[in-house]
Each structure stands twice: as C-alpha cells, then as structure tokens.
C-alpha positions as CSV (number, residue, x, y, z in Angstrom):
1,X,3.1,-6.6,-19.0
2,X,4.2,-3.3,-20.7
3,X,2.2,-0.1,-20.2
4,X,3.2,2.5,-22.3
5,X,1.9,5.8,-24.3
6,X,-0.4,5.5,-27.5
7,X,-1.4,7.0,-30.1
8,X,-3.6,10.2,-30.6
9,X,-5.3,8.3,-33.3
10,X,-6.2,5.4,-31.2
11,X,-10.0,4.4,-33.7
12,X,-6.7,4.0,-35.9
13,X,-5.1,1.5,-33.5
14,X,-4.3,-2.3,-34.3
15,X,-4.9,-3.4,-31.4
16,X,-7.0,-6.8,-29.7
17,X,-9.3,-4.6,-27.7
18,X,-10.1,-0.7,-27.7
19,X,-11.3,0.8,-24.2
20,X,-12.7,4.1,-24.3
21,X,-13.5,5.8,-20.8
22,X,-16.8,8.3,-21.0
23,X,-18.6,9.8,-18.5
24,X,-21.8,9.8,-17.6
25,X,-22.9,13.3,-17.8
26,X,-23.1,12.6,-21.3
27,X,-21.9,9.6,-22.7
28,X,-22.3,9.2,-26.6
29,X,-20.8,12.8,-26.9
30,X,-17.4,14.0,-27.9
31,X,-16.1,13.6,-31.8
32,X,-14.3,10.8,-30.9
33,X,-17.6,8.3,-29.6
34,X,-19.4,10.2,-32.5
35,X,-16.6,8.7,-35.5
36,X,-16.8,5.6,-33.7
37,X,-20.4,5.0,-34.0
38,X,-19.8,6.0,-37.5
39,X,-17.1,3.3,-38.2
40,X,-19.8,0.5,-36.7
41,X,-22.6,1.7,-38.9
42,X,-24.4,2.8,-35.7
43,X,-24.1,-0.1,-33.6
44,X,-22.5,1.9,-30.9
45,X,-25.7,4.4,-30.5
46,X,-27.9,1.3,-30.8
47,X,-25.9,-1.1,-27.9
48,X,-25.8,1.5,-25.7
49,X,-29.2,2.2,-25.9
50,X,-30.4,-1.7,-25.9
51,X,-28.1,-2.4,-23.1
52,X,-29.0,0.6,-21.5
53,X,-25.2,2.0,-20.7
54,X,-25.3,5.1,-18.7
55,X,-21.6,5.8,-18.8
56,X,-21.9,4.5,-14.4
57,X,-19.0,4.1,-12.6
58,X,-17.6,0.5,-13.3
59,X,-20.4,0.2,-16.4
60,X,-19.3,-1.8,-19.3
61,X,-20.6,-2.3,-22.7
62,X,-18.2,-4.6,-25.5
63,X,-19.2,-4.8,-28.9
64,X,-16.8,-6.9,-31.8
65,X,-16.1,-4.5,-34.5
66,X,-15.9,-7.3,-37.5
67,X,-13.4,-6.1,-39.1
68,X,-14.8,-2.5,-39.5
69,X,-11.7,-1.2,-37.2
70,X,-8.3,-2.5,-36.9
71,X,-9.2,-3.2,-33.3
72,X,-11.1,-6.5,-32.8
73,X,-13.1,-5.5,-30.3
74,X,-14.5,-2.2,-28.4
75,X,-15.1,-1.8,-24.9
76,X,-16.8,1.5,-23.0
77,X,-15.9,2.2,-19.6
78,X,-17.9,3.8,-17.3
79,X,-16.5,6.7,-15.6
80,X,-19.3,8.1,-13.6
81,X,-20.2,11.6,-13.6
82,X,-16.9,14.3,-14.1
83,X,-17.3,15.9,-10.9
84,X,-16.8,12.5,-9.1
85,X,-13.7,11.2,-10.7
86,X,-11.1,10.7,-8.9
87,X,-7.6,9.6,-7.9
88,X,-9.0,6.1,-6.7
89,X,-11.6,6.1,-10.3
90,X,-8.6,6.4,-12.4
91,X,-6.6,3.6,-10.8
92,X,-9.7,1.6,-11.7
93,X,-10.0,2.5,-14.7
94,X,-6.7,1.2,-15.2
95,X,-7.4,-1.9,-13.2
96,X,-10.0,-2.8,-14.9
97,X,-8.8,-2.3,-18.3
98,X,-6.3,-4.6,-17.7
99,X,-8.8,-7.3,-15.9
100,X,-10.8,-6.4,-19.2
101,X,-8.3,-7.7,-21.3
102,X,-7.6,-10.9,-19.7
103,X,-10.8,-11.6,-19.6
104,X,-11.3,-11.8,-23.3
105,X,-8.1,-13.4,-24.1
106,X,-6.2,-9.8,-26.0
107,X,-2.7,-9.4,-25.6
108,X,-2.7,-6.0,-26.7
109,X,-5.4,-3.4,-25.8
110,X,-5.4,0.6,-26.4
111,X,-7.2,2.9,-23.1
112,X,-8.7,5.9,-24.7
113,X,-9.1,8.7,-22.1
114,X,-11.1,11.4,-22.5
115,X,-10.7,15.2,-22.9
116,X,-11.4,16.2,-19.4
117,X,-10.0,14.5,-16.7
118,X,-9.2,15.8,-13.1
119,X,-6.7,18.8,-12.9
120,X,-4.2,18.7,-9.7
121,X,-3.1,15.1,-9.5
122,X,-1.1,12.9,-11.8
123,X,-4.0,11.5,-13.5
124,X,-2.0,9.4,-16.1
125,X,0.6,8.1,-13.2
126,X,-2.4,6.7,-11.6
127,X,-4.1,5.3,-14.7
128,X,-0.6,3.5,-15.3
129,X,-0.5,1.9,-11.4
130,X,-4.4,0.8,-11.7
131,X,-3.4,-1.2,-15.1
132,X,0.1,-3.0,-14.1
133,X,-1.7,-3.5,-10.5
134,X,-4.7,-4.8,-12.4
135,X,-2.4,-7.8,-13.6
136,X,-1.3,-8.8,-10.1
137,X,-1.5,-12.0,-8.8
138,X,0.8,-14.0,-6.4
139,X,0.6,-17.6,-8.0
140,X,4.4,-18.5,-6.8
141,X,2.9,-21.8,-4.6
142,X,-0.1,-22.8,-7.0
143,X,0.3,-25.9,-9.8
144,X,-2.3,-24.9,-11.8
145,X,-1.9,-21.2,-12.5
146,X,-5.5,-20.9,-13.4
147,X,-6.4,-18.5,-16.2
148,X,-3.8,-17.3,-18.1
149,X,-3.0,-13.4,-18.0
150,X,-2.9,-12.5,-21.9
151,X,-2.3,-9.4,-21.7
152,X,1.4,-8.1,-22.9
153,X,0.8,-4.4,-23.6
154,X,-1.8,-1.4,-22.6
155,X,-1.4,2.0,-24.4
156,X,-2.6,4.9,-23.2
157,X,-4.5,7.0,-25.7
158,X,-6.4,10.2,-25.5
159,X,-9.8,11.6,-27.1
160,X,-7.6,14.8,-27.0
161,X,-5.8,14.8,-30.2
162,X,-3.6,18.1,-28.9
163,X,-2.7,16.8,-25.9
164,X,-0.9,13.3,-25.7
165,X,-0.3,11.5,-22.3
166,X,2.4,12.2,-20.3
167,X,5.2,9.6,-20.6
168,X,6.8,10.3,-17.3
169,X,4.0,10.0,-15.7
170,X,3.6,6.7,-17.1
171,X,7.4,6.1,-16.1
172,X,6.5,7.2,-13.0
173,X,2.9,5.3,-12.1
174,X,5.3,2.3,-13.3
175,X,7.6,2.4,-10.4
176,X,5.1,3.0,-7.9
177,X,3.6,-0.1,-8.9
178,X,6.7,-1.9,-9.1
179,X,7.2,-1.2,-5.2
180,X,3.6,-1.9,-4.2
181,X,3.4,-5.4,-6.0
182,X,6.6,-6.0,-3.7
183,X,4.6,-5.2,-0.6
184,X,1.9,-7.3,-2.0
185,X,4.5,-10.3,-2.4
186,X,6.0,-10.1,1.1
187,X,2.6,-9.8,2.5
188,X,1.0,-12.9,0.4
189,X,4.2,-15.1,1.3
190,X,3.6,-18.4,3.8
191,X,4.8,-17.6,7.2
192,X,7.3,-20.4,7.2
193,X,8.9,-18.8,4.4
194,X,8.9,-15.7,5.2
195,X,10.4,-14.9,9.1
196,X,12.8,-12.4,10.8
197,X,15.9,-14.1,9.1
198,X,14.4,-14.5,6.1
199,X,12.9,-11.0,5.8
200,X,16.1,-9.4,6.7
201,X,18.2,-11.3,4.2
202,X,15.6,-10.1,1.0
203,X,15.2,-6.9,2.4
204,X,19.0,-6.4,2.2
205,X,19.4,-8.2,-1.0
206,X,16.4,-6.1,-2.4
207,X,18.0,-2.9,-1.2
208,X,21.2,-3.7,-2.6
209,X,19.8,-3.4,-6.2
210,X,19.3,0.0,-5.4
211,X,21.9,1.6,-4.0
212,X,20.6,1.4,-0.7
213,X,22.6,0.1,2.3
214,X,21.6,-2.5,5.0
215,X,22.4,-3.3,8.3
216,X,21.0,-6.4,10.0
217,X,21.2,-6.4,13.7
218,X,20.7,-10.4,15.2
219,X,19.5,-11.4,18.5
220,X,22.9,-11.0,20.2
221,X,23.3,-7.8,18.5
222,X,19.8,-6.3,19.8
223,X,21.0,-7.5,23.3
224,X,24.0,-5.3,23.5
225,X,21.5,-2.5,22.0
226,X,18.9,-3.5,25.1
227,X,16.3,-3.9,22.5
228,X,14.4,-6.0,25.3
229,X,11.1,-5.3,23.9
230,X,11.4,-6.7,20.4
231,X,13.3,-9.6,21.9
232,X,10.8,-10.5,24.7
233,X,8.2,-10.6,21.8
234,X,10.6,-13.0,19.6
235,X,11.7,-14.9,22.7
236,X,8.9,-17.8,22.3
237,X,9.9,-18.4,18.4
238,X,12.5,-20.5,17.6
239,X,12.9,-17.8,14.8
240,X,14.6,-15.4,16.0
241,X,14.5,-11.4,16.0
242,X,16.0,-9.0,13.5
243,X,16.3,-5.5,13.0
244,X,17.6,-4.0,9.6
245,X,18.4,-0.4,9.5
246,X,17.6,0.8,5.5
247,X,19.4,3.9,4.4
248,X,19.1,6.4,1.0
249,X,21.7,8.9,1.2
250,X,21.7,10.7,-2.2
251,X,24.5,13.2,-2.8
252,X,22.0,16.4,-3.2
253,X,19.7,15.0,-0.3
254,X,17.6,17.4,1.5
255,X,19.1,18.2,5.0
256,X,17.1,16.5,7.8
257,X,16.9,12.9,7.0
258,X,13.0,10.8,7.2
259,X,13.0,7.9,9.1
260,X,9.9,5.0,8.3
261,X,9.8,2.2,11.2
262,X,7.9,-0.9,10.1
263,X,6.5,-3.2,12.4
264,X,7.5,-6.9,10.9
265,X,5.2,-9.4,13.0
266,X,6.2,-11.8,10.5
267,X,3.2,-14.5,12.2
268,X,1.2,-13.4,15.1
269,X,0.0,-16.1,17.0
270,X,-1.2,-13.8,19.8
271,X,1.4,-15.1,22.0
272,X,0.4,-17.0,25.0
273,X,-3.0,-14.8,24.7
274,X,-3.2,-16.8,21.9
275,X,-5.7,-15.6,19.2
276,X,-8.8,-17.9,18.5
277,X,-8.4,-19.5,14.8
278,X,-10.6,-17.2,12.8
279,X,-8.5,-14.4,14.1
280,X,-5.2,-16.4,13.5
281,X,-5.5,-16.7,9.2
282,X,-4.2,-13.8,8.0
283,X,-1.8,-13.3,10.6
284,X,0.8,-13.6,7.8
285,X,0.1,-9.9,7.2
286,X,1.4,-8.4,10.8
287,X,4.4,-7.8,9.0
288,X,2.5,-5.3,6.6
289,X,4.2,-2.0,7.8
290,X,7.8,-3.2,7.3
291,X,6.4,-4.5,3.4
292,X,6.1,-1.2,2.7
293,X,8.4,0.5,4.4
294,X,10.6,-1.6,2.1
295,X,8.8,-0.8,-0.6
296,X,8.9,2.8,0.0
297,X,12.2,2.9,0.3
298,X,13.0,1.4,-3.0
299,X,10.5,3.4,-5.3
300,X,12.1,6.4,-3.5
301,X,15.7,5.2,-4.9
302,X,14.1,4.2,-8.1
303,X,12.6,7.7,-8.8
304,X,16.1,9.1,-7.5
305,X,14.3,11.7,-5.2
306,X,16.9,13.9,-3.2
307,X,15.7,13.2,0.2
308,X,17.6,11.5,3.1
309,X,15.4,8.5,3.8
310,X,16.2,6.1,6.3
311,X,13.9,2.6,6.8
312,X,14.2,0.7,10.4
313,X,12.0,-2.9,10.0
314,X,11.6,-4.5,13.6
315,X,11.3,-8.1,12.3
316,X,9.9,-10.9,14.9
317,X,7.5,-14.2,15.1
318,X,5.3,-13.7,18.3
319,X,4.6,-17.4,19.2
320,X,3.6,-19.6,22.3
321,X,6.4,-21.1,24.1
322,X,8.1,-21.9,27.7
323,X,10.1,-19.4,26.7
324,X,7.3,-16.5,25.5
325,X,7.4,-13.6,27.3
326,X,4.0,-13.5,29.7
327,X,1.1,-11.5,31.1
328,X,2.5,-9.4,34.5
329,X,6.6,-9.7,33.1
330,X,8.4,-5.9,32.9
331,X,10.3,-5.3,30.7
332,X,12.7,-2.4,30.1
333,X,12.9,-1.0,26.9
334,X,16.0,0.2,24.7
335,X,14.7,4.0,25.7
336,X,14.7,2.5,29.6
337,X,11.3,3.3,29.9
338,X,9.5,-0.2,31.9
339,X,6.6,-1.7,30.7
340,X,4.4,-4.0,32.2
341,X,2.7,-6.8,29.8
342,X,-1.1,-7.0,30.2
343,X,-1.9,-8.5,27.0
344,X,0.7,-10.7,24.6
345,X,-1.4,-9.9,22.1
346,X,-0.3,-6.4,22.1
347,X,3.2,-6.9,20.6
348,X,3.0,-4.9,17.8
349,X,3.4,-1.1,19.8
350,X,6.1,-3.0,21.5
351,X,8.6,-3.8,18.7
352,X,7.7,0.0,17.1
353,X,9.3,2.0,20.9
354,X,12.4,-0.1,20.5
355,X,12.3,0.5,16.6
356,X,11.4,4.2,17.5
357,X,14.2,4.7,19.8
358,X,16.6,3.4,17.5
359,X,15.2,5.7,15.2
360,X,15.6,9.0,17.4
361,X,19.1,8.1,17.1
362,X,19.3,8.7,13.6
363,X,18.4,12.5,14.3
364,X,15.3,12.8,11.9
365,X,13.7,15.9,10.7
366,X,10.2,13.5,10.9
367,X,9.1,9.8,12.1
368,X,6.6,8.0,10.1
369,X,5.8,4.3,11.4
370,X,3.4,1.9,9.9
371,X,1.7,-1.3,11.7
372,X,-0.9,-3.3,11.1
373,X,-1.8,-2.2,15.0
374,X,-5.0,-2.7,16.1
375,X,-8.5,-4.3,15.4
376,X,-9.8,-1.3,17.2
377,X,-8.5,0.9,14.3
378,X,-10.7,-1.1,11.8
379,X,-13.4,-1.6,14.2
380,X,-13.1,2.3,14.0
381,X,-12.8,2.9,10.1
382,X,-13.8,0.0,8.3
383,X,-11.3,-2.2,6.1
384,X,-10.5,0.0,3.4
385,X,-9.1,3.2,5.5
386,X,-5.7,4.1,7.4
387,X,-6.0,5.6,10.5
388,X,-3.5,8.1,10.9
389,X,-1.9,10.1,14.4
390,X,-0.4,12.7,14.9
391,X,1.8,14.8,17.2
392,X,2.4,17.5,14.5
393,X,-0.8,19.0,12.5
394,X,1.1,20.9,9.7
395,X,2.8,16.9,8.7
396,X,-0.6,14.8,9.3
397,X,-2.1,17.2,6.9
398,X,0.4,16.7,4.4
399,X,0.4,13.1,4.4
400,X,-3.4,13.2,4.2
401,X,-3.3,15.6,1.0
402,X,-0.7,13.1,0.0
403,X,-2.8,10.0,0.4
404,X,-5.8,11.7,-1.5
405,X,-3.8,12.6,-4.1
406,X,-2.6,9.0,-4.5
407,X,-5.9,7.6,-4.1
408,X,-5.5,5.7,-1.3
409,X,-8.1,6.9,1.7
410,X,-6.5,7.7,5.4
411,X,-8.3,9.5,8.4
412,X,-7.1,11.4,10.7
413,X,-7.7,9.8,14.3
414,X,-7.4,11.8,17.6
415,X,-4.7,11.7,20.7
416,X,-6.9,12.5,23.6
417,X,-5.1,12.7,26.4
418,X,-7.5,12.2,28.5
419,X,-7.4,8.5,27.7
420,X,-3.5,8.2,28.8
421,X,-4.8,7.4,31.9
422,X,-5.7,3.8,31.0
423,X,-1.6,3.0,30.4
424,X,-1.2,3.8,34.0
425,X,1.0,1.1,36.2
426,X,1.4,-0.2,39.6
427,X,4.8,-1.6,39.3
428,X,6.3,0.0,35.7
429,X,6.1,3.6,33.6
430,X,3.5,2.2,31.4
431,X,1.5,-0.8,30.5
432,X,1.5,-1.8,27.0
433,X,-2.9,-1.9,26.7
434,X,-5.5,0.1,27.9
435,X,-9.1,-0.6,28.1
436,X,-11.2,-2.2,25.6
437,X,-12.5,1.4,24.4
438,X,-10.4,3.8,22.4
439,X,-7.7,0.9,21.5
440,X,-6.1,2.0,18.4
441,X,-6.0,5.8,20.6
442,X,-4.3,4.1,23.4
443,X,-2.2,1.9,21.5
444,X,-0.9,5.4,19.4
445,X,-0.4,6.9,22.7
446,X,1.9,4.5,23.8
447,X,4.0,4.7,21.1
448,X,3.8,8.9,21.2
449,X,5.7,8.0,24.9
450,X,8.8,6.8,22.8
451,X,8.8,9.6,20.2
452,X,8.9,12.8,22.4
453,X,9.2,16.2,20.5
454,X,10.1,14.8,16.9
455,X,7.0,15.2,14.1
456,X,5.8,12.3,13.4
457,X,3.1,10.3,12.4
458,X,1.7,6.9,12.8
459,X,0.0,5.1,10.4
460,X,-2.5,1.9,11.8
461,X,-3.0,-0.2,8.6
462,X,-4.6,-3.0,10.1
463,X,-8.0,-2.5,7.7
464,X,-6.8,-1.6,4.6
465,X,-3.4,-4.2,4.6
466,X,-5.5,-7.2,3.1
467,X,-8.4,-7.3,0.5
468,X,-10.8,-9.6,0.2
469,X,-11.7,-9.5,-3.5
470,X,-10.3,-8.6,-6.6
471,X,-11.0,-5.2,-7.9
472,X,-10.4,-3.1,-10.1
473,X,-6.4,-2.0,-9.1
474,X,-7.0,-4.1,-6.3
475,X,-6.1,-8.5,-6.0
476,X,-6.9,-10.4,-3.0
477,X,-4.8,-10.9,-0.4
478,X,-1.6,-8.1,0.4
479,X,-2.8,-5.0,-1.0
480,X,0.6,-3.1,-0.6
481,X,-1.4,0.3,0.8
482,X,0.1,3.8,1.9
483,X,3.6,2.9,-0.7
484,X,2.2,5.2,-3.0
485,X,1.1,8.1,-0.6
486,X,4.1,8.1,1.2
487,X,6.5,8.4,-2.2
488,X,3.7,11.0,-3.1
489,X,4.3,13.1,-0.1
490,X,8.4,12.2,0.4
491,X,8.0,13.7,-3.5
C-alpha cells in the first residue's frame, strides 16, 4: 500500500472513497463541508443530522455519492473537539482511514484534513504511520488469508487549499512505519521459528541492507567474554545464546555514540519457576525490546540521521531442563558482580547487566534498554503505557517529550532507594528479585547496579508490547511500541 500526497482539490478527486476529518466543535462548517453538501443536493446536512453525527472521536458517517462526485463514496471522520487532538488521534485517523477502506472494498481512497490541526508535532508524519500501520497484519502462517486488504493507495488532502501536506513528512511517517511493522513481525513470529540463532542471523541480514554492521557473539564466544548471566538463563534450551552487537557509524556522526540494549527472551517458559499456562501464551513477545531495538536501529539508517548509534540484542530461550540454571545458584556476571537466583522467572534483568556491561564498553554518551520486564510494571500502568527509569532527569524528560510527540504514552516511574534494600544477599552482591511490592522499581534497580554513572534510561514495555484488538493504527498481537519515540528523540 502506497501513501502519498493529494490534491488540494480533493471534492475533485477520482477516487473509491473520500474521508474528510471534522471536528466536533463544529462539524458541518468550513467551505469545504459546505461545497460538499452542495454537490449531494443536501444529503450531507440531512445524514448528519438523521444519524445524528457529532463530529466524536472515532464517529463515522458514509454516504454513496451516485455519481454526483468523481469519488464513489464519502466518509466523515470524527475528530473530536480541536483542543483534544493529538499525536495518538492523528495516527487514528490514519488507521482508521485505511481500516475504512478495506472495509468497503476501495482500492484507492483520498484523507481530507482539515485547516487546523495541532501545531508542534509532525502532524502529517503521524497521519502517514496511522494509515500504512492501519493495513498491518501478520498472515505469513494462515491458509485462508481472510478478508482481502483492497486498498492500494491513500492520498493525503487538505481543506486548506494554500497549504498542501508536507511530502517529507509523508516520506518520513513512511519509514517509521516500515521499522515498526518489523517489530510487529519479530514479535508475532512462532517461537520455534524465531530463537537466539535464528534472531541473530535476520537481525544481521536485516542490518546488512542498511549499511549497518553486525557482530554475532555464540555460546563459546560469550564464555570467553564471562557473559555467565545470559548463558545460565540459555543453559536449559537446547537453543542456544546469542549476542549481536548493531553499529551505525555515519561519517558526520555526532560525537558520543547511543547505545540501545534489547532484552531478546525469545520464549519464556519461566524456567524451572515455570509460569502457569495462562501466563505462558504470549511469551513469544519477551523478546519485544530487542524487536525494536532492531527496528530502531534501521529507521535511524533509513532516515540517514548523523548520530553514532549502536544496538546490543541479548538473545536467549529460558526453558526447563537438567541443565536450567536453578533457585539459590550464584552466578558471576561479565561486570563480576555475583548474583544469587531467587526466582528463574526473573531472567530478563539478568541478560540486560551482561548486555549493559558490554555496552559500557562501547564508551556511550547515554544507555537506553528496553525489556518486556515485569508484570509489576503493567500491574502499575495498565497495558497501554511504558514505564520509564531514570538515573538522569534532563534525558527521561526528553524521551518523555519524545514519546508524546510520537504518540505513544510512557510514564515516568521512580528509583526509590529506599527499596534497594530488598536485593540484599547472604551469600552474593545482589539477588536478582525483591519483594512482591515495588517489582518493576526493584527489578530497575538492579539493572541501575550494572550502569553506574552513564545517563541512561530503561524502558519496561511489558504492557504496551502486545494488543489485544485491532484499532485504529493499532493490529493485534506485536504492537512494535517506543520505535517511533526513540527515532523521534535520537532525531
């Protein structure tokens, strides 16, 4: 599906479906909604007011134009009132123009935008993401395909005949959605398709098509590095650990490279704290944060921004074997910091401080890691937000800014101290769980052991990795979150 800009005549338009967006503060208003109800001999005024369309968030009214317009049919779009619109209404909007189309069979359909829309964000890039996201679905293991997507081309019009839309924002929103459908793919693939060795050899192959160099380090490899951590948490699988090393080294980079760590649970069983079934189906996801740390790095490379950007994915199955690592084992990590294992089911923090540690070595100017963490953190926030920590509060309130800006919703969580207490060991440093109370605090403050004095921030996806619906921009299953607010704030 092609997204692209239209016309500023778009009642002109030959097109399978017209979508104008209005707002509810005053709906049939505007010269534009007025010169349409004209063309359809009032029937605009007259649906609206029969089907009682209030210009609502998400509202819809379609009416077929026979033959009065080139377009075959008309659709309005709720919008909500103006002063509510905002980054995550516009991806909607383009979501659901797209879902719009498919729905009534048009292969080409024409977005009309209107006049106002919010100032200080790139309104059309995220009008572009919504509709190409809109279209997602991850149908690679189905027979029957189900209803066919129709749709072959959106144009973005406005009601502002002065201003037309900005094609690089298009361009832009385009490759952003690119890189999150990518997540969304890694995330939706079948466990015994998709493991450490697996992982590592797309992620280089994916890489490679954008300039971006790969190193994969194999179990032998991540012995010699005493990466005993991410091993002991591979050790029960008869798929083994990886670790792949990303790197973007533009010519004009920035100096001070960024480093993102991924954690890549590629199945989590639980270990042998083995998860009950309900807990165990979309375990598939665990590897979440290394998706789109992937991601991330690509759409970076794509959009050619002059940054130094490093990825480090920390790829391993955490199964139950003779040969799983247990309750009471210490371990020592890469860093040589000891831990003692309480819980199996912890694994994720425990990949990340080897990950970490190998990227401290890498000198950053900032550490961002991503993990689907802890069920605390969506105990916490709900499914739909990232919980975000912090050791630096000029960088959390950047990537904050960024993430409202890209639409995506993130939180900033604390780092009491008072709660380090709980990590406390007989017979190691640390232990790798706390108490029941405060877990996605403790499980951050674990990994702020392994980070010392370099700005970073961790990101707990755990709520907002999977959806449970189709939405708007968003499809059920991998959602591909925090891609597009880390390119917004590496931008």
């Amino acid at each position: 599906m092609h997204v692209v800009p239209g016309s500023n005549e778009p009642l002109a338009a030959a097109t399978d479906l017209l979508v104008i967006a209005v707002f509810s503060d005053d709906p049939a208003k505007g010269s534009l909604m007025k010169a349409l109800d004209r063309a359809l001999g009032g029937a605009v005024a007259s649906a609206m007011e029969d089907e009682e369309f209030k210009g609502k968030a998400e509202q819809r009214l379609q009416l077929v134009t026979l033959g009065k317009l080139r377009a075959k049919r008309v659709a309005l779009l709720g919008l909500g009132a103006k002063k509510s619109l905002g980054p995550s209404g516009l991806m909607t909007l383009g979501g659901q123009t797209t879902r719009l189309g498919n729905a009534v069979s048009a292969k080409h359909v024409t977005l009309v935008l209107p006049k106002e829309l919010p100032t200080g964000i790139d309104a059309h890039g995220l009008i572009a993401r919504g509709a190409a996201l809109g279209a997602y679905r991850f149908t690679r293991y189905l027979s029957d395909k189900g209803r066919k997507q129709t749709v072959q081309t959106i144009a973005i019009s406005s009601a502002d005949s002065k201003h037309g839309v900005d094609k690089r924002a298009v361009a832009r929103g385009l490759v952003v959605s690119e890189a999150v459908a990518l997540a969304r793919d890694l995330v939706n693939e079948p466990p015994q398709e998709l493991y450490p060795a697996t992982f590592a050899k797309l992620a280089a192959a994916e890489a490679k098509k954008y300039g971006i160099e790969a190193k994969i380090y194999d179990e032998n490899q991540l012995a010699k590095m005493d990466m005993n951590l991410l091993l002991a948490v591979g050790n029960g699988s008869e798929k083994k650990p990886r670790l792949v090393h990303l790197s973007y080294t533009p010519k004009k980079a920035k100096k001070g490279p960024t480093v993102l760590v991924g954690k890549g649970i590629t199945f989590d069983s639980g270990g042998l704290c083995i998860k009950p079934p309900s807990s165990m189906d979309e375990m598939k996801d665990d590897m979440g944060g290394a998706a789109t740390v992937l991601a991330t790095m690509i759409a970076a490379a794509a959009l050619e921004l002059p940054i130094e950007l490093h990825g480090v994915l920390a790829m391993a199955e955490n199964m139950p074997s003779g040969t799983a690592f247990r309750n009471g084992d210490v371990i020592k990590s890469a860093m040589g910091r000891t831990v003692e294992i309480n819980n199996t089911d912890a694994e994720g923090r425990l990949v990340l401080a080897d990950a970490i540690h190998y990227a401290k070595g890498l000198k950053p100017k900032r550490i961002i890691d991503l993990a689907t963490l802890t069920g605390a953190c969506v105990v916490a926030l709900g499914p739909y937000t990232t919980g975000v920590f912090s050791n630096d509060d000029d960088m959390a309130e950047r990537l904050l800014e960024a993430s409202r800006r890209a639409g995506e919703d993130a939180w900033r969580m604390p780092l009491n101290p008072l709660l380090k207490d709980q990590l406390k060991s007989d017979i190691a440093d640390t232990k790798n769980t706390g108490d029941r109370f405060g877990g996605a605090i403790t499980a951050a403050l674990f990994l702020s052991e392994f980070v010392g004095d370099v700005p970073w921030c961790h990101l707990d996806i755990a709520g907002p990795i999977w959806s449970k619906k189709d939405s708007g921009a968003m499809s059920k299953g991998g959602t591909g979150v925090m891609v597009a607010t880390l390119i917004e704030m590496l931008s």
